[in-house]
MARVOSE-208514 format. One line per 8 residues: number of its first residue (from 1); their letters; for each residue x, y, z of C-alpha. Coordinates in steps of 0.05 Angstrom, whole numbers. Layout:
NUM = A = X/Y/Z; ...
***
This chain:
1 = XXXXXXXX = -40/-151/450; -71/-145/390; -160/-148/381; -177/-222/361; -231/-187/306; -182/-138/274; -119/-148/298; -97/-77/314
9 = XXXXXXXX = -77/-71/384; -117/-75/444; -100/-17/483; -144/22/540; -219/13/526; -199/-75/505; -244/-122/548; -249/-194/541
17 = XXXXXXXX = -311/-235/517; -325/-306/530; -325/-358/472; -401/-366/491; -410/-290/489; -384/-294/413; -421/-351/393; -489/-310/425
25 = XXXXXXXX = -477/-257/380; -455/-295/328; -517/-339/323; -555/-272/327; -524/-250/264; -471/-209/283; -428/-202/232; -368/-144/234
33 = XXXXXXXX = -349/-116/172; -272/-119/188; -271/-194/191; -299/-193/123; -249/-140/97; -180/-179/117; -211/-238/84; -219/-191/14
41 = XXXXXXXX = -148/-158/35; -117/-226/25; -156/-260/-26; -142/-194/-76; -69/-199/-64; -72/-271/-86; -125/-254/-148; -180/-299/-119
49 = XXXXXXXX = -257/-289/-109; -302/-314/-75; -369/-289/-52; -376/-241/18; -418/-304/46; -359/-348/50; -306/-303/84; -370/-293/132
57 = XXXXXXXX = -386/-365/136; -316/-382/146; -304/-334/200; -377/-352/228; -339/-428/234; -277/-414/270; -323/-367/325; -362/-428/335
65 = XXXXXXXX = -304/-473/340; -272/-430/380; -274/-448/464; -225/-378/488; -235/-312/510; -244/-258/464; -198/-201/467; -232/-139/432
73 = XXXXXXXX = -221/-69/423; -245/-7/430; -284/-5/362; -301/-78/362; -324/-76/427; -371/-19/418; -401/-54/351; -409/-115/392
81 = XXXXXXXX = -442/-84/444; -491/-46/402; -503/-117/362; -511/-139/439; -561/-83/458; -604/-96/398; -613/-171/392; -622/-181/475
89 = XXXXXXXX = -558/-228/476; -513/-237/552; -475/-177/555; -426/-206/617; -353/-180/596; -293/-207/627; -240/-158/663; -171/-161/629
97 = XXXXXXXX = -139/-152/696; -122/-198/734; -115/-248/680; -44/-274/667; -28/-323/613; -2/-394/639; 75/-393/631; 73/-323/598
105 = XXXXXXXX = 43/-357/531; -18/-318/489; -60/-350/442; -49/-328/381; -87/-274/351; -148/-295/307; -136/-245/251; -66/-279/250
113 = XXXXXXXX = -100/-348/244; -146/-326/190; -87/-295/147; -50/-357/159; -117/-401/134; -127/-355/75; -55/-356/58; -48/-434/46
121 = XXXXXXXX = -128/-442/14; -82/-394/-32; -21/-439/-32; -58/-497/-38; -92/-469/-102; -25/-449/-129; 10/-518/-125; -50/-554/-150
129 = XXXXXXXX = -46/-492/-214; 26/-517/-220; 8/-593/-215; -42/-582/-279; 5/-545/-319; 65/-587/-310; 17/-642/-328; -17/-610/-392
137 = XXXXXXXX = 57/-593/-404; 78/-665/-406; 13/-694/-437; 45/-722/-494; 100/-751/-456; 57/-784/-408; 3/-811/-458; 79/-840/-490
145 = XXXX = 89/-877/-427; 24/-902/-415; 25/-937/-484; 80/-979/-478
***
């Protein structure tokens, strides 16, 4: 299974947070630098820019949103913990034994769900690019039309 911050696999050393848990350290400023760097990952391949604050407020969003466990790694784990140690936030982590999925189903990852948000904001901006050309392409055409 793959860690809900980064996406790289769980592995030995993965525990699971609550949604609470997040949202504790989240509204204590914890902020990991990995969320931030998918967001840049996908917004260079797609030539757009927008300022560090928005990935982070837009991550910031879905944690709070969010009402499931938390499924980190290793790495994320220990930078949440140290986040945890130094702002005084519950600590409580959740075994991942013992804890099947209902009918064999996972949620989905949330570095998948971020790509897949990222990737139609991108779309999104693409078609409406193609909706102002085709129309600045057509101007004279259309001004034609709207005469008669």
């Amino acid at each position: 299974m793959a860690c809900d911050i980064c996406g790289s696999l769980s592995g030995a050393g993965a525990k699971r947070y609550s949604a609470a848990q997040l949202q504790a350290a989240v509204n204590t400023g914890y902020r990991p630098s990995v969320a931030l760097e998918q967001f840049q990952r996908l917004a260079k391949s797609f030539d757009l820019s927008l300022p560090d604050d928005y990935w982070y407020g837009e991550w910031v969003a879905q944690v709070r949103r969010d009402k499931t466990d938390w499924l980190l790694c290793w790495a994320c784990r220990a930078g949440i913990e140290h986040h945890l140690d130094e702002h005084g936030a519950e600590q409580g982590v959740m075994p991942t034994s013992g804890r099947e999925p209902i009918g064999g189903w996972e949620p989905a990852s949330r570095a998948g769900t971020i790509a897949l948000f990222v990737i139609a904001l991108l779309a999104g901006a693409v078609l409406l690019y193609v909706v102002i050309f085709i129309v600045w392409k057509n101007l004279e055409g259309l001004l034609s039309l709207l005469s008669l």
